[in-house]
C-alpha positions as CSV (number, residue, x, y, z in Angstrom):
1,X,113.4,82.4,114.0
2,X,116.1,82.8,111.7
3,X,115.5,81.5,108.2
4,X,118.3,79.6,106.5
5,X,118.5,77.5,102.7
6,X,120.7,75.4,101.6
7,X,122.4,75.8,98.0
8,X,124.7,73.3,96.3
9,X,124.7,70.8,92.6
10,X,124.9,67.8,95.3
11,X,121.6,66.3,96.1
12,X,123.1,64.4,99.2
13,X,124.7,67.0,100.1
14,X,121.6,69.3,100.3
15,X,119.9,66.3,102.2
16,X,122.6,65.3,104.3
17,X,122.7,69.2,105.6
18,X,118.5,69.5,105.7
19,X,118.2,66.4,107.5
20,X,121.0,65.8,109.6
21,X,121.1,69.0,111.9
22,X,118.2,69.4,113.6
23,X,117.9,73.3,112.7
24,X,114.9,74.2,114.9
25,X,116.6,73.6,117.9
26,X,119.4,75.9,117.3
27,X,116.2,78.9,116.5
28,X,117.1,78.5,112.3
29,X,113.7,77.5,110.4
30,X,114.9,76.0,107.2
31,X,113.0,77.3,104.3
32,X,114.4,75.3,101.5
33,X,117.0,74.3,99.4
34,X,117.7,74.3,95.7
35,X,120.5,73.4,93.4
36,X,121.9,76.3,91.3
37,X,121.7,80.1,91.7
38,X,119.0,80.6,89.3
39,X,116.8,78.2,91.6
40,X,117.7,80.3,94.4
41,X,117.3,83.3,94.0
42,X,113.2,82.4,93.2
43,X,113.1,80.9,96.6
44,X,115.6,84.0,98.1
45,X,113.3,86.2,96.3
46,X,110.2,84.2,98.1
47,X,111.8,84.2,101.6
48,X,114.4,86.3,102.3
49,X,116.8,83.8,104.1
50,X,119.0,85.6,106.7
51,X,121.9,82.7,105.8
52,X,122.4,80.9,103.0
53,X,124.5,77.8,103.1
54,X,125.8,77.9,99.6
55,X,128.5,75.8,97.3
56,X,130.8,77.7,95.0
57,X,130.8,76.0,91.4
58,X,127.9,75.0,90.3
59,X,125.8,75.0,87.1
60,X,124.1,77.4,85.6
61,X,124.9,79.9,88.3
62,X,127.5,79.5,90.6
63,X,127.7,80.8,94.1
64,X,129.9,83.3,94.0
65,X,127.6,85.0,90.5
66,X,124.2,84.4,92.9
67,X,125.7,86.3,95.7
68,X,126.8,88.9,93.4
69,X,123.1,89.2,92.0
70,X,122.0,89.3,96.1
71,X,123.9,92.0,96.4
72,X,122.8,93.8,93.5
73,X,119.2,93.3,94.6
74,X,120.2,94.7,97.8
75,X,119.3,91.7,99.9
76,X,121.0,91.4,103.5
77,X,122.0,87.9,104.1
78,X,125.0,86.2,105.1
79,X,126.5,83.8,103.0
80,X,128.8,80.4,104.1
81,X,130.7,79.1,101.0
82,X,130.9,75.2,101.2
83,X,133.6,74.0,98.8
84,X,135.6,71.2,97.7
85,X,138.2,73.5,96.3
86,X,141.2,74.8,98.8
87,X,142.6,76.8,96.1
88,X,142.9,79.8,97.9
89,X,141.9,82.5,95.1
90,X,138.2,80.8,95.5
91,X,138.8,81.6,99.7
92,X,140.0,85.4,98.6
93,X,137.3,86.0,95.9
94,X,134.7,84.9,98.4
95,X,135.8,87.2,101.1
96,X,136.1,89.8,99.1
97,X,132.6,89.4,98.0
98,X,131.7,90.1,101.4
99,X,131.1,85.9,102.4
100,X,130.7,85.3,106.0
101,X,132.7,82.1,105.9
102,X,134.3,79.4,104.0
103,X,134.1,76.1,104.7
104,X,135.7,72.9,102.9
105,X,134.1,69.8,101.8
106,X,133.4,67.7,103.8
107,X,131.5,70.0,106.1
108,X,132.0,68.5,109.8
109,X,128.5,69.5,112.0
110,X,130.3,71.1,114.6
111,X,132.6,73.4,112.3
112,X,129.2,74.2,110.7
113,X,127.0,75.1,113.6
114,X,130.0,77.5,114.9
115,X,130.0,79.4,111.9
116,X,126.2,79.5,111.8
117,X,126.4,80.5,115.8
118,X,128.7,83.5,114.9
119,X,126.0,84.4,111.8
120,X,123.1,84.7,114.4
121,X,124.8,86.3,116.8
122,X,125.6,89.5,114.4
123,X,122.1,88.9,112.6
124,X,120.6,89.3,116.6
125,X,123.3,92.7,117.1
126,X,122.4,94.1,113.8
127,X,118.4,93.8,114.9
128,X,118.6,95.3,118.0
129,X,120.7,98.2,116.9
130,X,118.2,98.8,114.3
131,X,115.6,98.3,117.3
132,X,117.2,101.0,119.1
133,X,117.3,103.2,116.1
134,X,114.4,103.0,115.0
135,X,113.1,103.8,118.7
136,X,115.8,107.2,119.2
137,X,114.6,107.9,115.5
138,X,111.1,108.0,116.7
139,X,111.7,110.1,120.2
140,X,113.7,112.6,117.6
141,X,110.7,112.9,115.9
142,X,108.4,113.4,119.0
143,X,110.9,116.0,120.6
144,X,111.9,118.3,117.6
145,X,108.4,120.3,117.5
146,X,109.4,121.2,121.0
147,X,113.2,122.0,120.3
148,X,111.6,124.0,117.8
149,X,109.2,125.8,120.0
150,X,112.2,126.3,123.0
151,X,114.4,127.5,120.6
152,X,112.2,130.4,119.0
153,X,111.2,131.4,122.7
154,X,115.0,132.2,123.3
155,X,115.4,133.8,120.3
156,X,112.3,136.5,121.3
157,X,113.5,136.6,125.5
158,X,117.1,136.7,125.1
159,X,120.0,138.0,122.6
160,X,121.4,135.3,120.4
161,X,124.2,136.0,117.4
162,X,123.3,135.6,114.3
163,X,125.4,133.1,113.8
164,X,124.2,131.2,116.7
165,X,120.5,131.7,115.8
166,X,121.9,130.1,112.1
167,X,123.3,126.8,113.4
168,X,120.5,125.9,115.5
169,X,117.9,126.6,113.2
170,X,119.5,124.4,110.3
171,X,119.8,121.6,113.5
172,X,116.0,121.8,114.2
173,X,115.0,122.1,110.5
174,X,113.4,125.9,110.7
175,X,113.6,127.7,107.6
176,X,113.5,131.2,108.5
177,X,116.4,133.8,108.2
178,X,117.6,135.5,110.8
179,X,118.7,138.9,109.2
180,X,115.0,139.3,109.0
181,X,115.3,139.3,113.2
182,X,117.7,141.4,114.2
């Protein structure tokens, strides 16, 4: 499941979103919600969410400052602004930021649950191309030794260049020099 909070000074609004969507049905686990940046990032830190619903101006920290400090720490989430602001520098300094989305108070559920549809769609790509990378990584792995062992047999039946023995043997990792060959 995909884990999603909720961040915003509003109590009803935290409430309204928690309670009204029914987030278990669209695969989202809701893991919490808290109402400034500083509160946040203790339950971020906690739970990694992979989306974070979050308002811009707030107290103490404001949205745009905690998802400065997410990316600092280096933590991959996507972030949906929720404002009641349409000035358009907060839209610009958002996406700039790297923000998935901006919405504007209030939120309407299906405008919402789009945006959140789009976030688990690239969340879902992004894990199966690590998936896959992680699985060619591993063959890599598993094939160089005998890359390695092919490679030398050519080098000892037939007549390479030096130059050709050079740039495979910095591909397959083999620390030898081939002046000391030929």
């Amino acid at each position: 499941m995909i884990k999603l909070m909720v961040v915003d000074d509003e109590h009803w609004i935290r409430e309204g979103l928690k309670r009204t969507i029914d987030w278990s049905s669209h695969g989202i686990q809701f893991i919490g919600d808290a109402e400034d940046g500083c509160k946040a990032l203790e339950l971020i830190e906690a739970h990694v969410p992979e989306i974070i619903i979050s308002d811009i101006k707030m107290p103490t920290m404001d949205g745009m400052d905690l998802m400065e400090e997410i990316k600092k720490r280096g933590i991959d989430t996507k972030v949906i602004f929720i404002s009641g602001f349409s000035d358009f520098a907060y839209a610009q300094k958002a996406v700039k930021l790297g923000a998935f989305d901006y919405i504007l108070k209030p939120v309407e559920e299906p405008i919402l649950l789009e945006i959140i549809e789009r976030c688990i769609s690239e969340i879902k790509q992004k894990q199966e191309l690590n998936s896959r990378l992680q699985e060619l990584s591993g063959r890599i792995r598993e094939s160089l030794p005998l890359a390695r062992q092919k490679h030398l047999e050519m080098c000892l039946t037939r007549s390479l260049t030096e130059r050709e023995m050079q740039s495979a043997w910095e591909a397959l990792h083999i620390n030898l020099d081939p002046k000391r060959l030929i």
